[in-house]
C-alpha positions in Angstrom: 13.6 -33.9 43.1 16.5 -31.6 44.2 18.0 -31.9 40.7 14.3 -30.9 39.3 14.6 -28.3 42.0 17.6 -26.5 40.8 17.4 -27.0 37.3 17.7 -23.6 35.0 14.0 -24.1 33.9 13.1 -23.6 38.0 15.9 -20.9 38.5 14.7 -19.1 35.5 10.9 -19.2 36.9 10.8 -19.1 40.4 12.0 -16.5 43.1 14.9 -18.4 45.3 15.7 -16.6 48.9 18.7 -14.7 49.4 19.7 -16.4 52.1 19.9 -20.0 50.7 23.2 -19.1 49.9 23.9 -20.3 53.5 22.2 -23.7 53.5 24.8 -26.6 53.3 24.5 -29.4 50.9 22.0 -31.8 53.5 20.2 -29.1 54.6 19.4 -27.9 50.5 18.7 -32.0 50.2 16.1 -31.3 53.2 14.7 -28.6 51.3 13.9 -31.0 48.7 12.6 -33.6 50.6 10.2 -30.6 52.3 8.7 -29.9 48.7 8.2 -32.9 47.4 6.1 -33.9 50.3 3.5 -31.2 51.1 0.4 -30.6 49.2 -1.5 -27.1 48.8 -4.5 -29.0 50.5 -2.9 -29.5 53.7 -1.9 -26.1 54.4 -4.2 -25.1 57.0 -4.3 -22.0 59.6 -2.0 -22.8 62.1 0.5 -22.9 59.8 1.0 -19.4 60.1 2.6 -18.0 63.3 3.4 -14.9 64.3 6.6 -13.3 66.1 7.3 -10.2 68.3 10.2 -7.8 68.3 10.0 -5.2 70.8 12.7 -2.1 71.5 13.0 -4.0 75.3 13.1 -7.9 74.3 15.1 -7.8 70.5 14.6 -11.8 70.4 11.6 -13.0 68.1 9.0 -14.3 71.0 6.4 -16.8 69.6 2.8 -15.1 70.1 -0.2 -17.3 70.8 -4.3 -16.2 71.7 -2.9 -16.7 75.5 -0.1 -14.1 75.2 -2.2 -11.0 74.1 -0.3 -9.2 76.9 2.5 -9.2 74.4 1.1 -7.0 72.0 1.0 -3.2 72.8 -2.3 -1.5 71.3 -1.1 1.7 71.5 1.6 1.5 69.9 2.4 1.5 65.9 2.9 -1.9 64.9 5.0 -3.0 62.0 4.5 -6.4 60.3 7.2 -8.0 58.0 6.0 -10.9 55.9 9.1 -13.3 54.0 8.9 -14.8 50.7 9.2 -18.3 49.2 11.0 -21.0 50.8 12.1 -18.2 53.7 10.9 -18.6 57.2 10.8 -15.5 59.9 14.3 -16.1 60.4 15.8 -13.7 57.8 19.0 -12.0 58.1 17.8 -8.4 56.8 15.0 -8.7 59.2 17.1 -7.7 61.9 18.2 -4.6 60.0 15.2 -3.6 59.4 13.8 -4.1 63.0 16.7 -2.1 64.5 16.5 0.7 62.4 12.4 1.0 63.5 13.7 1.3 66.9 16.1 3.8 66.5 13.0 6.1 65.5 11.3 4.9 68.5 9.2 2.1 70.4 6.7 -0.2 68.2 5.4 -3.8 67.9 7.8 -5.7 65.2 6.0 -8.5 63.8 7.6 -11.3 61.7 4.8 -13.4 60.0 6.1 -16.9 59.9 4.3 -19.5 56.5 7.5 -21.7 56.1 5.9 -24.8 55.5 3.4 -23.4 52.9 6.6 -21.3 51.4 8.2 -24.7 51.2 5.8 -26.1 48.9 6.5 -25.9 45.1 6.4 -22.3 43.8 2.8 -22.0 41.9 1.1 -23.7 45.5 3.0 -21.2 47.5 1.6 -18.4 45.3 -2.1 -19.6 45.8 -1.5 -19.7 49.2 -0.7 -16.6 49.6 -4.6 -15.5 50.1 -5.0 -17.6 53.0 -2.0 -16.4 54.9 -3.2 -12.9 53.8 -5.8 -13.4 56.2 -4.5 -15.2 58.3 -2.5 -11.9 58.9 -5.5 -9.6 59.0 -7.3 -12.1 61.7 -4.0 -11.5 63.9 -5.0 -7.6 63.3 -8.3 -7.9 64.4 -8.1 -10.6 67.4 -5.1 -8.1 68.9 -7.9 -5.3 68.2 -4.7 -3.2 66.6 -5.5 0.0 65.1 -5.9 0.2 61.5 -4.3 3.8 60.9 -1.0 2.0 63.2 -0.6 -0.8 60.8 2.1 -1.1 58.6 2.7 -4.6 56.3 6.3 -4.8 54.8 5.7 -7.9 52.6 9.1 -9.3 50.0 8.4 -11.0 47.2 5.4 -13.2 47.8 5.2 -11.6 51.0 4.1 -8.3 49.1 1.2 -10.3 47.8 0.7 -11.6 51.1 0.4 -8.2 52.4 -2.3 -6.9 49.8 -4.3 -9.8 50.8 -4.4 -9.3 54.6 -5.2 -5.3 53.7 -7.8 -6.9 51.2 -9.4 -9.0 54.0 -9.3 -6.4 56.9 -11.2 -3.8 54.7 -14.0 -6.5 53.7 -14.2 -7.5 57.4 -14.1 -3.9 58.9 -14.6 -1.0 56.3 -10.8 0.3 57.4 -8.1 0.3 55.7 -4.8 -0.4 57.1 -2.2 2.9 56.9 0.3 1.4 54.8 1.5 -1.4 52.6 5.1 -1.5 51.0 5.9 -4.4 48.6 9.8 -4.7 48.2 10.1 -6.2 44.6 7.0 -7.6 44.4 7.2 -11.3 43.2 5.8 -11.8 39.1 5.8 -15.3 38.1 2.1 -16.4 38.6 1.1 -12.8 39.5 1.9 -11.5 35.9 -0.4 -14.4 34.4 -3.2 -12.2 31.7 -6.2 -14.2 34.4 -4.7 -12.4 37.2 -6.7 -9.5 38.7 -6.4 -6.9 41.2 -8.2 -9.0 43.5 -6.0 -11.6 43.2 -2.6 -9.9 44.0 -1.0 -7.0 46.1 -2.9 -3.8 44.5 -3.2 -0.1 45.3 -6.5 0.1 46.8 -5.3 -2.6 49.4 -4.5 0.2 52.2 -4.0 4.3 52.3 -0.8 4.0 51.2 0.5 1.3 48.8 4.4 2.1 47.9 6.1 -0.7 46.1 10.1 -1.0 44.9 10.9 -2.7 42.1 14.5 -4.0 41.4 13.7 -7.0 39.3 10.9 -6.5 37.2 9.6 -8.8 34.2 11.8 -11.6 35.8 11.1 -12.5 39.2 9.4 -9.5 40.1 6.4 -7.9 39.1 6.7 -5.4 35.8 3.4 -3.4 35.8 3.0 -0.2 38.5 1.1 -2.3 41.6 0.6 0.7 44.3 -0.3 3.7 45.1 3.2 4.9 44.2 6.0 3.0 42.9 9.8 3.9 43.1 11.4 1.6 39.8 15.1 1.8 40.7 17.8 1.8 38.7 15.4 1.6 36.0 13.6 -1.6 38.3 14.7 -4.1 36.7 17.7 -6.5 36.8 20.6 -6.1 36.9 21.0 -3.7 39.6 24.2 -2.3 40.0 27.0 -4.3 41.9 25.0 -7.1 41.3 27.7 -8.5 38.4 30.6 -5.9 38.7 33.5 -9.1 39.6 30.9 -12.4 37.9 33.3 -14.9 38.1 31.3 -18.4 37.0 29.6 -19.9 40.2 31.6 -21.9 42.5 28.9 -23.3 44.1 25.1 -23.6 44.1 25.1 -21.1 46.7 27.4 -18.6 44.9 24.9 -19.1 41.9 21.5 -18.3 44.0 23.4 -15.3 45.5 24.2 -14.2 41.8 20.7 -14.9 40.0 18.8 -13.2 42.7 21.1 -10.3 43.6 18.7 -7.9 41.8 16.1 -9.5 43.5 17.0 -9.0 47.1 18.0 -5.1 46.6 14.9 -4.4 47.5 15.4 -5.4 50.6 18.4 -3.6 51.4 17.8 -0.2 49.6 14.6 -0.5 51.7 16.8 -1.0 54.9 18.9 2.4 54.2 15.5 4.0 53.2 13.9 3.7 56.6 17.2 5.5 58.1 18.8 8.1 56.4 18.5 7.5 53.1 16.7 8.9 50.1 15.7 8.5 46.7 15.9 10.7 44.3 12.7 10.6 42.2 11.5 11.3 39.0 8.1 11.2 38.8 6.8 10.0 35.2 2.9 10.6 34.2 0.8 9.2 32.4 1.9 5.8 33.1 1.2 4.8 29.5 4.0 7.0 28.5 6.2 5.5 30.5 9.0 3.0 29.1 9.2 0.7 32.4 12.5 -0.8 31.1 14.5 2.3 31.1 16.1 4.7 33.8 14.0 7.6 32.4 10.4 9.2 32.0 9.4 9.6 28.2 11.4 12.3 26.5 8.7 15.2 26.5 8.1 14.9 30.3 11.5 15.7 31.7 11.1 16.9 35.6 13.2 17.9 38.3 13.9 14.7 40.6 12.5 15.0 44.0 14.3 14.1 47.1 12.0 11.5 49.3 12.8 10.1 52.4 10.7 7.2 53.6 8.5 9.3 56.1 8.0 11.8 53.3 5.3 8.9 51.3 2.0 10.2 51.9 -1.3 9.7 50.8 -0.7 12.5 48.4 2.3 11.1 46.6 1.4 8.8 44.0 2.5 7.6 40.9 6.0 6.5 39.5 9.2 7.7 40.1 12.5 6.4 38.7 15.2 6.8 40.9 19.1 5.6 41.0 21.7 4.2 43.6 25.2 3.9 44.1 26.7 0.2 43.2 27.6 -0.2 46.6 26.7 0.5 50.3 25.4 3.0 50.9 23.2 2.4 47.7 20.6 5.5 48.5 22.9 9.0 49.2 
């Protein structure tokens, strides 16, 4: 199975975590083993846990119906949702959850599916709905606000997000404030039977933003929010990503090369939420747009606008191309 499992048919297909470059060879054989034996019909509710990070206790505390005391409802809460194969344990997490604090206190949630992600890729992408709501239950049993939520959802976890905002609105009439997909993931997504419904989409909270660093491969082509930045021209491969390829010395070193472009998002988000910026060019109508290209069509040249992550609003939508440095810091 693990040979099946890494094959270039699968690699070529199927959105591998960044940080399975770290796995040794028995823990990648355990991986195997993992997919092989679960079935989408055993994935089941409590499957899904859920994490809190707060600014006074920066280790991910397990939350459970008898710890609601955990949860501050007056406070913004931020909710970070992992892709396939991944588990709440990510390395950029932290990143991410010490630049929130720097801006102040808030409730950091990591959304844990690990055993659904561990399931071949096509199951974990249907699954995605029911962790979706899993996530907006956790919303509405911790009676959060809806206009303090934020989803930050990678890969799969974009399309997790969209379905949690999808679920809260049907079962309250709200909408959660804001939804950012960071690359969101394509494969199954992009499929012509694929609706709206059915994936991360711009209606699914007041804000949708979305990044895109690996579109038409293993993330999703086609604008998907309210506004989305395509950077770098949004698709692979980003810059850096193969500036010293030297063939793969490893199966790690070729995981952390095929999905380079891939995981950008992830860290151009990270200097997005402190100091960084993008520089946009916004590009309308979509239809003229050439999504494989670092530029707007010809006749609708603009001046680039400088945004900073707390400058997306409800009134900024569209699609802006914007461009990074090869190298930390990418956004300047």
């Amino acid at each position: 199975m693990l040979l099946i499992l890494v094959s270039a048919a699968v690699l070529h297909n199927f959105a591998f975590a960044e940080d399975l470059k770290d796995l040794s060879p028995l823990e990648l054989i355990k991986l195997g083993q993992d997919i092989s034996q679960i079935h989408p019909d055993e994935v089941k509710p409590t499957d899904v846990q859920f994490y809190i990070l707060t600014k006074d206790n920066l280790e991910p505390t397990l939350i459970s119906a008898e710890s609601k005391e955990l949860v501050n409802v007056t406070k913004q809460t931020i909710i970070i949702i992992h892709g396939w194969l991944e588990n709440h344990r990510r390395s950029w997490y932290k990143n991410v959850a010490d630049q929130f604090f720097v801006n102040g206190d808030i409730n950091f949630i990591e959304v844990d599916w690990e055993r659904p992600a561990r399931m071949p890729y096509v199951y974990s992408a249907k699954a995605t709905r029911m962790v979706g709501n899993e996530v907006a239950q956790f919303i509405e049993d911790f009676d959060l606000f809806s206009n303090e939520v934020y989803i930050i959802g990678h890969s799969l976890g974009a399309h997790i997000a969209g379905f949690a905002g999808k679920k809260y609105f049907e079962d309250t009439g709200e909408k959660l404030k804001r939804i950012t997909g960071l690359d969101p993931a394509g494969p199954y997504f992009r499929h012509a039977s694929i609706n709206p419904s059915e994936r991360l989409d711009k209606d699914d909270a007041e804000i949708v933003d979305a990044i895109h660093t690996d579109a038409g491969f293993y993330g999703y082509e086609n604008p998907i929010g309210s506004f989305d930045i395509y950077v770098n021209g949004g698709q692979r491969i980003q810059p850096g990503c193969l500036d010293e390829w030297t063939i793969p010395t490893s199966f790690g070193d070729m995981l952390e090369k095929s999905f380079c472009s891939h995981a950008r998002s992830t860290k151009y988000f990270t200097e997005w939420i402190s100091t960084g910026k993008f520089k946009c060019k916004f590009c309308t109508p979509l239809l003229e747009i050439n999504l494989f290209n670092d530029r707007c069509a010809l006749h609708h040249n603009s001046d680039r606008q400088v945004l900073g992550f707390e400058d997306v609003t409800v009134d900024i939508t569209g699609v802006c191309f914007a461009e990074t440095n090869k190298e930390e810091p990418y956004l300047s």
